[in-house]
SEVEX-654849 format. One line per field, with one value per residue: residue number from 1; x, y, z of N, C-alpha, C in turn; residue in three letters. Coordinates in Angstrom, 2 decimals. Each point is the difference from the previous one (the first is absolute). Example, Ala and Ser with C-alpha at 12.3 -4.5 7.8 and 13.67 -1.06 7.14 Angstrom:
nr: [1,2]
nxx: [13.19,-0.35]
nyy: [-5.69,1.05]
nzz: [7.80,-0.72]
caxx: [-0.89,0.82]
cayy: [1.19,1.19]
cazz: [0.00,0.06]
cxx: [0.90,-0.77]
cyy: [1.20,1.09]
czz: [0.00,0.73]
rest: [ala,ser]
//
This chain:
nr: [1,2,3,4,5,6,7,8,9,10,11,12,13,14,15,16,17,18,19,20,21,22,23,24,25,26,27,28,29,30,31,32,33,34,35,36,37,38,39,40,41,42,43,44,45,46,47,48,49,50,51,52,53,54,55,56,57,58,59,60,61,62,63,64,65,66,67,68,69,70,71,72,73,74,75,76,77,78,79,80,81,82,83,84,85,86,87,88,89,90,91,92,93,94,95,96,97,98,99,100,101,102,103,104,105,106,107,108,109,110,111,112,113,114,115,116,117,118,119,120,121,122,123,124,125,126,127,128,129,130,131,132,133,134,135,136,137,138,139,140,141,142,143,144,145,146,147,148,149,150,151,152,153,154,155,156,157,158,159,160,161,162,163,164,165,166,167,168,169,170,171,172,173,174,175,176,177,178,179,180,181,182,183,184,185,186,187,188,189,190,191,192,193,194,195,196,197,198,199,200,201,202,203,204,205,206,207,208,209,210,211,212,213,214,215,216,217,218,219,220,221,222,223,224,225,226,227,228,229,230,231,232,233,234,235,236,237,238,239,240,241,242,243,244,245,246,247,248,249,250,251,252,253,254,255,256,257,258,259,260,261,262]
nxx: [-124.17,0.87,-0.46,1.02,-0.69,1.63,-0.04,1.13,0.39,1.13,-0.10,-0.57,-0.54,0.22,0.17,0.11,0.98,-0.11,1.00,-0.44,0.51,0.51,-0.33,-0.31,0.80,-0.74,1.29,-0.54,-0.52,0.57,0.55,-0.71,0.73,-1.17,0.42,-0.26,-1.61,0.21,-0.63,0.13,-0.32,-0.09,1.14,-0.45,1.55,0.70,0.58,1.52,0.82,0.98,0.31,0.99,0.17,1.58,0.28,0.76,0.48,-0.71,-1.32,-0.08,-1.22,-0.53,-1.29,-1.00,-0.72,0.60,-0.56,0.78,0.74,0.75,1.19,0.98,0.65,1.13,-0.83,0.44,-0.38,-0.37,0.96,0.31,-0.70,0.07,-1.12,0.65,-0.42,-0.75,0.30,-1.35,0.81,-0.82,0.84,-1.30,0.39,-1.24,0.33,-1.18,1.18,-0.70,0.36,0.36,0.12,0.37,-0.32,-1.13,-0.74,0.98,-0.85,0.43,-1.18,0.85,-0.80,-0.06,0.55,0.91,0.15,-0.41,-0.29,-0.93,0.60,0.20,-1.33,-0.31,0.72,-0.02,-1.08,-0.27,0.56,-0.74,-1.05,0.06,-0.21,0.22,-1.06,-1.01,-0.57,0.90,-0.40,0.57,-0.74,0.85,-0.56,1.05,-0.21,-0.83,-1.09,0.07,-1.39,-0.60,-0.38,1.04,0.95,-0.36,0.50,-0.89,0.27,1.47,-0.17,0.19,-0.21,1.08,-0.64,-0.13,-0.57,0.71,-1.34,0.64,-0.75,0.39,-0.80,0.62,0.65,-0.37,1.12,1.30,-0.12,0.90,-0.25,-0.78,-0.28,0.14,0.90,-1.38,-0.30,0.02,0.07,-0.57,0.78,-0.56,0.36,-1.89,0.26,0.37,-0.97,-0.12,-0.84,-0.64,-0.43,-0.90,-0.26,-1.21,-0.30,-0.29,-0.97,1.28,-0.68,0.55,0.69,-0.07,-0.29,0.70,-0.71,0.52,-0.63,-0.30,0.09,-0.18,-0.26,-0.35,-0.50,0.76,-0.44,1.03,-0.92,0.57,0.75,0.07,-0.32,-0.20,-1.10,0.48,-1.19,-0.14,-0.44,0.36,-1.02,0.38,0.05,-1.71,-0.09,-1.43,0.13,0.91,-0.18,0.57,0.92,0.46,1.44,0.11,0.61,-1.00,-0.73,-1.14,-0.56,0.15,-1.19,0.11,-0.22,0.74,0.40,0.26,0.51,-0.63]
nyy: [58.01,-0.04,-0.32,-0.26,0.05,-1.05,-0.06,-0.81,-0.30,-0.87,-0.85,0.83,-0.94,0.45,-1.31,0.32,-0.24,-0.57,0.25,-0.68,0.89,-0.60,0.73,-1.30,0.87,-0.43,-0.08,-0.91,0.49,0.25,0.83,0.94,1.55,0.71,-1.34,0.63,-0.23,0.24,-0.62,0.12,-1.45,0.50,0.34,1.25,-0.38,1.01,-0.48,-0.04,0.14,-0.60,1.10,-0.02,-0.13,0.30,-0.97,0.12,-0.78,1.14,-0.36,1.54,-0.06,1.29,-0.06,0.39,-0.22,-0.48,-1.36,-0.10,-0.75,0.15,-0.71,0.68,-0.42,0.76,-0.23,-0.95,-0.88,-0.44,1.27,-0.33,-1.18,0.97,0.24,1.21,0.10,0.94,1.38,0.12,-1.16,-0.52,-0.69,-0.68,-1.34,0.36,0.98,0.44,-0.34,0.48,-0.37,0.82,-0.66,1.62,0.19,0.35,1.36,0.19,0.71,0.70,0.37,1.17,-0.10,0.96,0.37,-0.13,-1.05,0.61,-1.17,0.39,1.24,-0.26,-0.85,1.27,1.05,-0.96,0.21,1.45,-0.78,-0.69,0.46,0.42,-1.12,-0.91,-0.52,0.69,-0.77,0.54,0.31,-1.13,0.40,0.18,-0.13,0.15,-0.12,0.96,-0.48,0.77,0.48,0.48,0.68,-1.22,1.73,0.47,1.51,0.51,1.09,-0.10,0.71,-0.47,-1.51,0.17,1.66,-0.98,0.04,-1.29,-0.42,-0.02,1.85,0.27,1.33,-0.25,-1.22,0.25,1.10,0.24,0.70,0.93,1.20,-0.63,-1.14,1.21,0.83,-1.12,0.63,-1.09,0.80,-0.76,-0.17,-0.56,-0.36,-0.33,-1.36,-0.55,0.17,0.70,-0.91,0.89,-0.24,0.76,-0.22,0.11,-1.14,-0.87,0.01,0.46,0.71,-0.89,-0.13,-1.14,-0.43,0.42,-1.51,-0.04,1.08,0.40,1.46,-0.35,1.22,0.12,1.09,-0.31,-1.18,-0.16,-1.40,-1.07,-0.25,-0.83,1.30,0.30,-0.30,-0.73,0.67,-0.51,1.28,-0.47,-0.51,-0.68,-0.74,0.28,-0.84,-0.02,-0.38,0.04,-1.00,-0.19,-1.14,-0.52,-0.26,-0.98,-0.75,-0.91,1.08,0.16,-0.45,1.36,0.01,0.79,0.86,0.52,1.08,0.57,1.15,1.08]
nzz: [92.72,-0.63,-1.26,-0.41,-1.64,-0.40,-1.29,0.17,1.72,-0.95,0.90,0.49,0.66,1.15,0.83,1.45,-0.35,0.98,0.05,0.92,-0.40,-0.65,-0.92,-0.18,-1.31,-0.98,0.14,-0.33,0.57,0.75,-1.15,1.10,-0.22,0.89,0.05,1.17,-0.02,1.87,0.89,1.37,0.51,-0.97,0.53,-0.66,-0.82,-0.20,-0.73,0.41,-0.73,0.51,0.64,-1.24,1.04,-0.44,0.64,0.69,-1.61,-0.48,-0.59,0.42,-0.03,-0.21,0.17,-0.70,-0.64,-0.40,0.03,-1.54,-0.05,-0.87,0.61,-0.84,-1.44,0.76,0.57,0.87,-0.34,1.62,0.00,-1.49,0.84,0.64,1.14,0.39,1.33,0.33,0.82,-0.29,-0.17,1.11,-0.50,0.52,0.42,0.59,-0.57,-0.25,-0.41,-0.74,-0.17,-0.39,-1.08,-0.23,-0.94,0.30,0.66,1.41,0.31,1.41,1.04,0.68,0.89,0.10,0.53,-0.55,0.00,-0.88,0.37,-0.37,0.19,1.07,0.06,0.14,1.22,1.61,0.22,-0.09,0.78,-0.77,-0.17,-1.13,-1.26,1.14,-0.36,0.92,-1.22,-0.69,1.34,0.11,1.05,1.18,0.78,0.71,-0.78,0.48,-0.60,-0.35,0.05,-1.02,0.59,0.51,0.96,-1.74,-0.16,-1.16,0.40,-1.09,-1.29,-1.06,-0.55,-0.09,0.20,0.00,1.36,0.40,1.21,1.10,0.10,1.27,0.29,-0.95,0.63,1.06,0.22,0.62,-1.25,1.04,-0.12,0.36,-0.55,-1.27,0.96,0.18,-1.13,-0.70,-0.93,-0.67,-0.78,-0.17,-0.84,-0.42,-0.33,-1.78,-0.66,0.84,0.55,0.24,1.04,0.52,1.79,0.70,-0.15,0.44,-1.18,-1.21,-1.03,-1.21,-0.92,0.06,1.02,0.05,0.33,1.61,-0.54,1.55,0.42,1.51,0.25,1.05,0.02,-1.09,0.70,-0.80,-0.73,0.62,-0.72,1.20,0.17,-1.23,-1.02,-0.98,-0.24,-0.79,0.08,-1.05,-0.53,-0.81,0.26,-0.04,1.00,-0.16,1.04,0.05,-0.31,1.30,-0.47,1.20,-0.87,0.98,-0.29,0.48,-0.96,0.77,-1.37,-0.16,-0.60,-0.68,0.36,-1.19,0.01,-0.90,0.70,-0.77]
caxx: [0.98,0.15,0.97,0.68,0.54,0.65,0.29,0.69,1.37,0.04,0.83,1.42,-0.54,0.75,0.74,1.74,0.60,0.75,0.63,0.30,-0.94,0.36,-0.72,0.81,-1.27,1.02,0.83,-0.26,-1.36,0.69,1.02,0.70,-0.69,-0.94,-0.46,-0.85,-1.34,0.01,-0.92,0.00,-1.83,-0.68,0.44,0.89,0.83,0.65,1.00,0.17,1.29,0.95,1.30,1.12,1.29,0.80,1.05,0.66,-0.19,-0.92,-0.45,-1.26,-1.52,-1.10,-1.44,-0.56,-1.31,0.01,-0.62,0.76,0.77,0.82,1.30,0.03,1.08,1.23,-0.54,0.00,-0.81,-0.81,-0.59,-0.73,-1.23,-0.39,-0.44,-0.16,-1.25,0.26,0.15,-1.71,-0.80,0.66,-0.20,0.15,0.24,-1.04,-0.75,0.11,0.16,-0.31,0.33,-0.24,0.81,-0.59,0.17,-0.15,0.71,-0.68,0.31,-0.01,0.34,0.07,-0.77,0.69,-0.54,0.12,-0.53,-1.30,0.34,-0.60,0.74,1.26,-0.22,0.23,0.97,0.92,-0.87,0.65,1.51,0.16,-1.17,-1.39,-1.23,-1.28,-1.32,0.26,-0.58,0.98,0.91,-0.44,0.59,-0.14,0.29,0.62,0.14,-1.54,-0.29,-1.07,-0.38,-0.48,-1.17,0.26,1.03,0.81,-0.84,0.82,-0.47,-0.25,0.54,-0.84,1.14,1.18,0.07,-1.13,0.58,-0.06,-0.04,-0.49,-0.52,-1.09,-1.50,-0.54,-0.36,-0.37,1.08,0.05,1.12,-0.72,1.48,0.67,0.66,0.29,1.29,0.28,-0.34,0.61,-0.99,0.24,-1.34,0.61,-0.37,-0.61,0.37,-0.81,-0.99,-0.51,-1.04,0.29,-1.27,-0.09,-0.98,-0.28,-0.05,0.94,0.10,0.08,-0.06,0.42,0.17,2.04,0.25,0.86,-0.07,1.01,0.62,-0.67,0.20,-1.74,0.05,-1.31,0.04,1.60,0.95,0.26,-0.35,0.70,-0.86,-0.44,-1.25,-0.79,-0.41,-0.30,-1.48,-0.25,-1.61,-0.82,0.73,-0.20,-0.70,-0.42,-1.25,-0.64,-0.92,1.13,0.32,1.89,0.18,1.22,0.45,1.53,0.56,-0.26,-1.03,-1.30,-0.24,-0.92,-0.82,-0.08,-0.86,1.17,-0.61,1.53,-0.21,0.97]
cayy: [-0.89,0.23,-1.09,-0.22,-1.22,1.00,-1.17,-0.09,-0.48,-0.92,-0.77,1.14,0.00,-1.16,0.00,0.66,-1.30,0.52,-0.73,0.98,0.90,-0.25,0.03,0.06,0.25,-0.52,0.80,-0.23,0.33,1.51,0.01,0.88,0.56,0.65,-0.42,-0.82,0.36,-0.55,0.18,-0.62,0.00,0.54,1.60,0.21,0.59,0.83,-0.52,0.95,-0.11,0.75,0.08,-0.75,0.46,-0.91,-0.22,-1.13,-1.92,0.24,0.53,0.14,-0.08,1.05,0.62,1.45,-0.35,-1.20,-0.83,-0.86,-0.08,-1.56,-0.30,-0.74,0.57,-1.03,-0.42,-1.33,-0.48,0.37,1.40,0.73,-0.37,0.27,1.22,0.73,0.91,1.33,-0.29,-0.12,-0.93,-1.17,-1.12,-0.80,-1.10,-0.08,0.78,-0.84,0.86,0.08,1.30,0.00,0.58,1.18,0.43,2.12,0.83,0.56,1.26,-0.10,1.42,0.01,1.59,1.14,1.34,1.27,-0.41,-1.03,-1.37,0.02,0.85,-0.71,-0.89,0.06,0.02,-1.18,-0.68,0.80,-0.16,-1.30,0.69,0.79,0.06,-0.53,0.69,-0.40,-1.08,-0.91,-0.67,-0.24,0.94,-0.67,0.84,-1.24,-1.34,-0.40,0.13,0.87,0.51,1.10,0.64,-0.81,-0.37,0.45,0.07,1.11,0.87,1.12,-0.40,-0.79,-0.50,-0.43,0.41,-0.46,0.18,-0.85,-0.13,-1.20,0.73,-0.69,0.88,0.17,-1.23,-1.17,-0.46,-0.07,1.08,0.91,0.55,-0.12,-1.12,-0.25,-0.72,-1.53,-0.50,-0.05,-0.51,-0.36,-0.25,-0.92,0.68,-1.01,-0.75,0.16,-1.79,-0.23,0.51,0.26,0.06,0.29,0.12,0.15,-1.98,-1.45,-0.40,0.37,-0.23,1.19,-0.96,0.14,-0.41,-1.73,-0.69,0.31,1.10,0.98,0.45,-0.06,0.66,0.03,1.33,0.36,-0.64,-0.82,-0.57,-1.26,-1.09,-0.98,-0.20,-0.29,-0.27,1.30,-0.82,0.38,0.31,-0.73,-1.16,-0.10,-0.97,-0.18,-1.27,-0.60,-0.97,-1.35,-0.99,-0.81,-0.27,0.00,-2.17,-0.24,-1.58,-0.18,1.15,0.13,0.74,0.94,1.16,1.32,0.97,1.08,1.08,1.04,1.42,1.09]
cazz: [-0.59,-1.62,-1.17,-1.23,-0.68,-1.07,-0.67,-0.99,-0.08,-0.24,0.49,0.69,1.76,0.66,1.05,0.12,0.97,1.15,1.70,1.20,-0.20,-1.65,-1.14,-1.58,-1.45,-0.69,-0.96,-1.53,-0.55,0.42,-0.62,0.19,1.58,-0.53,-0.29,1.19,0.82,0.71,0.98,1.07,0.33,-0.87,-0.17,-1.51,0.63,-0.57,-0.39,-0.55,-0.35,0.94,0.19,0.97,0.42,0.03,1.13,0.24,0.16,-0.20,-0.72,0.86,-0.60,0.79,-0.10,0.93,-0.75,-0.47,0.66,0.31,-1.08,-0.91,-0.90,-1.09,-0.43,0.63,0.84,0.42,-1.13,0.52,0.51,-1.26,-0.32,1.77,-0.25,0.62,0.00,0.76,1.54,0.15,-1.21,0.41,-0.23,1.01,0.12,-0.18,-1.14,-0.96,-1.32,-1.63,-1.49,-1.68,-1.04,0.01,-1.55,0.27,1.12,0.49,0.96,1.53,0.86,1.55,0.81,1.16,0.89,-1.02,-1.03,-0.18,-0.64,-1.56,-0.75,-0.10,-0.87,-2.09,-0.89,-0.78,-1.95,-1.19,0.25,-0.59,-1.27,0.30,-0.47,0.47,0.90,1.19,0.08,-0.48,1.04,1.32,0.77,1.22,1.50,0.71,-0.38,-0.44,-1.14,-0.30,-1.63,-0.20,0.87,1.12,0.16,-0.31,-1.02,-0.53,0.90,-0.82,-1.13,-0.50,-0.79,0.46,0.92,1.46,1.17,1.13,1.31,1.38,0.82,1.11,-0.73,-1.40,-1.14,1.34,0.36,0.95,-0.22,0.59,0.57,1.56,-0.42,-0.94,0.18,-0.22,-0.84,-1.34,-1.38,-1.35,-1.73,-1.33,-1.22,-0.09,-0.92,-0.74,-0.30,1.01,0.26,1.45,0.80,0.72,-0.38,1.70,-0.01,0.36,-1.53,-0.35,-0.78,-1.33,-0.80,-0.88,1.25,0.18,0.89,0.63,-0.17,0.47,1.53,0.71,1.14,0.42,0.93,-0.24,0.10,-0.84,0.75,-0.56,-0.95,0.34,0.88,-0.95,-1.00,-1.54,-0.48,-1.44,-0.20,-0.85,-1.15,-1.48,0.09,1.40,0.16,1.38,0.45,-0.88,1.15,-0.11,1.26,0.72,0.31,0.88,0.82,1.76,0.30,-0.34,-1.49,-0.12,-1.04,0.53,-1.12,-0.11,-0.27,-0.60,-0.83,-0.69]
cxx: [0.08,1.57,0.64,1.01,0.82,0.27,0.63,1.46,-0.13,1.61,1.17,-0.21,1.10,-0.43,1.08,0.45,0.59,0.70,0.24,-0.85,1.06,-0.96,0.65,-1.08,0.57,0.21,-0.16,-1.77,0.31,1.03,0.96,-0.70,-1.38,-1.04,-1.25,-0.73,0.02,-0.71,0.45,-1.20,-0.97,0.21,1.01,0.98,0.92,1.34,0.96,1.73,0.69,1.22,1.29,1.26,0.83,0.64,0.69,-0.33,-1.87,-1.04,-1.33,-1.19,-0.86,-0.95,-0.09,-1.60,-0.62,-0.50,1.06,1.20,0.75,1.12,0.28,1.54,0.80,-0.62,-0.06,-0.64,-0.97,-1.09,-0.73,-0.96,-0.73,-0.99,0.11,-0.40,1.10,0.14,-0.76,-0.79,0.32,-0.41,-0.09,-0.13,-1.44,-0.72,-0.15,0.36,0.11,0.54,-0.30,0.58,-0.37,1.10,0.00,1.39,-1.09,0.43,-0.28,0.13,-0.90,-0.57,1.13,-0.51,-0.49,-1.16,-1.61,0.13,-0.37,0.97,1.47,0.34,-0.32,1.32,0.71,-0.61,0.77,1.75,0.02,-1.12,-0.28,-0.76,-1.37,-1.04,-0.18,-0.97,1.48,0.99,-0.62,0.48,0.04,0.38,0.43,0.06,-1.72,-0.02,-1.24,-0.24,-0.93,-0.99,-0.06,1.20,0.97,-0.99,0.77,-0.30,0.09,0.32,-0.01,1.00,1.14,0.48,-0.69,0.64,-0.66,-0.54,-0.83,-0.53,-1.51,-0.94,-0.09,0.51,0.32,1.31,0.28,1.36,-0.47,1.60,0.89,0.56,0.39,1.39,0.66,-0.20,0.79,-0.78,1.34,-0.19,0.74,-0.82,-0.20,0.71,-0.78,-0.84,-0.93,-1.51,-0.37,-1.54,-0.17,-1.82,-0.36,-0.90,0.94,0.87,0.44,-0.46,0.64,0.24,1.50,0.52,1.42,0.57,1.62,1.24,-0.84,0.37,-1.11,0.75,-0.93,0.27,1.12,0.73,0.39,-0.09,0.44,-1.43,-0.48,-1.32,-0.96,-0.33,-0.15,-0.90,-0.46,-1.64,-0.40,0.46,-0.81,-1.20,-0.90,-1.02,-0.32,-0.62,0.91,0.36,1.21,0.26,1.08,0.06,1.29,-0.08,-0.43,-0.47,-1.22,-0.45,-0.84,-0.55,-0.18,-0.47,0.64,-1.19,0.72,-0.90,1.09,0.18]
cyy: [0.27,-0.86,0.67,-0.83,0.64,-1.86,0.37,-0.38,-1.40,-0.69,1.04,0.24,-1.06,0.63,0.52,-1.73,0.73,-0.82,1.25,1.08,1.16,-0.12,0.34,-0.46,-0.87,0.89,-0.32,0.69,1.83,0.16,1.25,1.17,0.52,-1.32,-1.54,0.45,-1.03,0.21,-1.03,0.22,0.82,1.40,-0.19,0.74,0.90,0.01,1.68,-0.25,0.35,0.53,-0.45,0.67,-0.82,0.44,-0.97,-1.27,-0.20,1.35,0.03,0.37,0.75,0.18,1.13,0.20,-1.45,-1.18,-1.55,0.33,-1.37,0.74,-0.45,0.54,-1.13,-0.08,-1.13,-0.94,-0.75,0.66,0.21,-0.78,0.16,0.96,0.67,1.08,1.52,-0.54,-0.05,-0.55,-1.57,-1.32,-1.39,-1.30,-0.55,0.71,-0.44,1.28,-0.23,0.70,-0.60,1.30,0.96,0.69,2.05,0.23,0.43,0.92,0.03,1.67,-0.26,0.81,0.49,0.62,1.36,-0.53,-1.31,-1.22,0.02,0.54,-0.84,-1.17,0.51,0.44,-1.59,-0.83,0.97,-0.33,-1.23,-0.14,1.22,0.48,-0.82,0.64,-0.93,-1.40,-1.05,-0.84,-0.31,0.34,-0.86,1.16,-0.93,-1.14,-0.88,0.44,1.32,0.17,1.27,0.49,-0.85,-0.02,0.77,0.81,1.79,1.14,1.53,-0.75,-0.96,-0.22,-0.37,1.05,-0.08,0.38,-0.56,0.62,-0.97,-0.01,-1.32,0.33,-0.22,-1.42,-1.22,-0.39,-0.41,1.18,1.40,0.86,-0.36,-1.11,-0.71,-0.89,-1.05,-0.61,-0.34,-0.45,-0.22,-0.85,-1.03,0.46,-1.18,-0.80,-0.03,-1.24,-0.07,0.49,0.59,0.04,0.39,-0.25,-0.11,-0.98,-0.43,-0.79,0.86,-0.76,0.91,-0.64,0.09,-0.98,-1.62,-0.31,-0.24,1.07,0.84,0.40,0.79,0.91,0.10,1.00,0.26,-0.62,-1.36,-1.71,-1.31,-0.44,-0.95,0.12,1.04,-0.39,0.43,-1.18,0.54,0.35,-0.48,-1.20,-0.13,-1.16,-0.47,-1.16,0.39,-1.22,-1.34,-1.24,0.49,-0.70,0.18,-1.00,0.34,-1.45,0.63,0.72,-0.15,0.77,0.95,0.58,1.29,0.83,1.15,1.44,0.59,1.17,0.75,0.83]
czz: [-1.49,-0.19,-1.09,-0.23,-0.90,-0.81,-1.57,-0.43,-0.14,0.66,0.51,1.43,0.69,1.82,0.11,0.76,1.28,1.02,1.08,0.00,-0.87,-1.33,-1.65,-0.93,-1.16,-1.39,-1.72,0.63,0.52,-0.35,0.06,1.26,-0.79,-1.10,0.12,0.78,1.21,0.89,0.97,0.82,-0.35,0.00,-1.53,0.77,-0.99,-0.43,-0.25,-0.17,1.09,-0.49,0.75,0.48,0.42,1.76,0.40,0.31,-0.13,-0.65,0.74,-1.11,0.56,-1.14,1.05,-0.31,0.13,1.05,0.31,-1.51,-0.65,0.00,-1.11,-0.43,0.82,1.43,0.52,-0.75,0.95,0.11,-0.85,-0.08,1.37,-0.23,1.19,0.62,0.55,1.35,0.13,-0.66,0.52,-0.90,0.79,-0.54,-0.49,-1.15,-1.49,-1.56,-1.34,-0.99,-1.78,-0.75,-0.38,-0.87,0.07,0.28,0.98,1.28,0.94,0.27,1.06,0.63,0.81,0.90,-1.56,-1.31,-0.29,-0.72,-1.34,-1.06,0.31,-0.94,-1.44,-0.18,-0.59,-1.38,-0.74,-0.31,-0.45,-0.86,0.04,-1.11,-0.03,1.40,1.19,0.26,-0.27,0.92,1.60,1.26,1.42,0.94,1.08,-0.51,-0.64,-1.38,-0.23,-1.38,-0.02,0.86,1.51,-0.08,-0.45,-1.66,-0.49,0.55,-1.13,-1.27,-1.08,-1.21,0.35,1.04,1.60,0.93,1.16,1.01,0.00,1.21,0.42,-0.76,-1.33,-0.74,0.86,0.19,1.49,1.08,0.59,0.35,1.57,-0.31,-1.13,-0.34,0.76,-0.99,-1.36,-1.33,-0.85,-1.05,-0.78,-1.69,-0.25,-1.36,-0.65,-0.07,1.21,0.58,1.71,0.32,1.26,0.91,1.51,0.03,0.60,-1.00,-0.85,-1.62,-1.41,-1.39,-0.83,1.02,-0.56,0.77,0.48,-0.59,-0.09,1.44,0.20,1.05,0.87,1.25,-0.21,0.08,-0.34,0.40,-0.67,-1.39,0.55,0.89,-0.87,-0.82,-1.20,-0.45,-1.67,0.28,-1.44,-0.25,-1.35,-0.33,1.52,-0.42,1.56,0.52,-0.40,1.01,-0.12,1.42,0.51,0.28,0.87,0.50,1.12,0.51,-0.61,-1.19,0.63,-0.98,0.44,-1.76,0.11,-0.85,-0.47,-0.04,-0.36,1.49]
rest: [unk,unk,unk,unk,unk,unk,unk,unk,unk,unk,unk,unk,unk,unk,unk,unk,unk,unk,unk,unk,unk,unk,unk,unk,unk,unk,unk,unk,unk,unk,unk,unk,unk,unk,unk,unk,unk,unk,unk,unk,unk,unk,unk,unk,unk,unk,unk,unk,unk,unk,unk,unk,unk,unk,unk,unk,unk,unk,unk,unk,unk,unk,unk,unk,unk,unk,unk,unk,unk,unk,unk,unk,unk,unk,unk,unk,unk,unk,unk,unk,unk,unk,unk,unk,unk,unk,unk,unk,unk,unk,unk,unk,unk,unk,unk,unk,unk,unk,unk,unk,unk,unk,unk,unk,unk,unk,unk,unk,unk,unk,unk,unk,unk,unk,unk,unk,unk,unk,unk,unk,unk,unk,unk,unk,unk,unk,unk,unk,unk,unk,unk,unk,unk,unk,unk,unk,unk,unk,unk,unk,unk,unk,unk,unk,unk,unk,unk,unk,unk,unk,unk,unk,unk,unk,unk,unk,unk,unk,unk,unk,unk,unk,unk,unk,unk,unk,unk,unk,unk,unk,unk,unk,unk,unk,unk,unk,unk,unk,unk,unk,unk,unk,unk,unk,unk,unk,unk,unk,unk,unk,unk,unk,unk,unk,unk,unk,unk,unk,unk,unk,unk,unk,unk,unk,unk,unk,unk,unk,unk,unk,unk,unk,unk,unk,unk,unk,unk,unk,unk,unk,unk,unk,unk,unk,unk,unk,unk,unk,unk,unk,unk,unk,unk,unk,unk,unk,unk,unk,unk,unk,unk,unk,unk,unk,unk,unk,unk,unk,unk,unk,unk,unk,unk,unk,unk,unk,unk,unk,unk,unk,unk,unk]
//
């Protein structure tokens, strides 16, 4: 089992609202395309611009990469706060979806028959950076979260020339030529201010940590705020051995003896 922690967004998280099995974002905190980190039940999902084609009494919308997309521009004014997935991206009645406000860029590639997922994935980083290093962004495979030496790691090159794999044998991937081409990576270009952790505990520990602006992945996968804890490992001021009690109308006074540690 392994954790990470990323902290530093301030008030840019939401629920998706949904009817039916309908999902809408709100438009004063997503203000445009490419500009929203989403996950449905804890899968991160890939946002990618569509194209439009005009036909009759209508305006058709295609991805080809991509996980889901936003209308926007002259778009129904509905529509422009909807989120929509791919033909392989179901949105259900039951799921639970998140997003937040996502400021980078970021990049998507594809395995082939012809081709290796890693290199596909630098060319799309070099097509939207390419003077940052390969610590500078966060990477997902299907939709999981991976990090360095679990998953995903550098195989040639060094500095801003790195070169991606995700080879089974060399960084505990899950990547192999026979089935490379189910596969999809891609990267977001980590935000600034931010602290990241990583770690193979139950517990993740690091410091910078603020409290409800933080995302907890856990084996990758991305996990509601509500079913953990952010615990301060110090405090400033410690007493031991301290009476206190516990007063309530119509409840029995209890003494109890408190212990603070660092």
């Amino acid at each position: 089992m392994s954790g990470s922690l990323v902290s530093g967004y301030a008030n840019q998280k939401d629920f998706s609202a949904n009817f039916l099995e309908d999902f809408y974002y709100d438009s004063t905190l997503i203000t445009g395309v490419k500009n929203m980190q989403l996950a449905s039940n804890g899968q991160t999902f890939f946002e990618e611009i569509p194209t439009e084609t005009e036909a009759i009494n209508e305006t058709v919308y295609q991805i080809f990469s991509g996980d889901f997309f936003l209308k926007t521009g002259a778009s129904d004014e509905l529509d422009r706060n909807k989120i929509f997935g791919s033909s392989t991206t179901p949105f259900k009645a039951g799921y639970n979806v998140v997003y937040e406000k996502y400021t980078g860029k970021s990049a998507v590639g594809l395995g082939t028959a012809a081709a290796n997922l890693g290199p596909a994935l630098n060319s799309g980083i070099s097509g939207v950076e390419d003077d940052l290093t390969f610590i500078d962004y966060d990477y997902f495979l299907n939709g999981q979260k991976v990090y360095s030496g679990v998953g995903v790691g550098v195989s040639a090159g060094i500095g801003t020339q790195f070169v991606l794999d995700f080879d089974s044998s060399s960084y505990g991937g899950i990547i192999t030529t026979a089935n490379k081409s189910n596969f999809k990576a891609f990267a977001f270009i980590k935000q600034e201010r931010l602290h990241d952790f990583t770690g193979s505990a139950p517990d993740v520990f690091g410091s910078g940590f603020i409290e409800d602006q933080t995302n907890f992945y856990l084996n990758g996968v991305k996990e509601n705020d509500s079913i953990y804890l952010e615990l301060y490992t110090g405090v400033d001021i410690i007493k031991k051995a301290t009476s206190a009690g516990l007063f309530d109308l119509g409840i029995e006074t209890s003494i109890v003896n408190l212990s603070l540690w660092v």
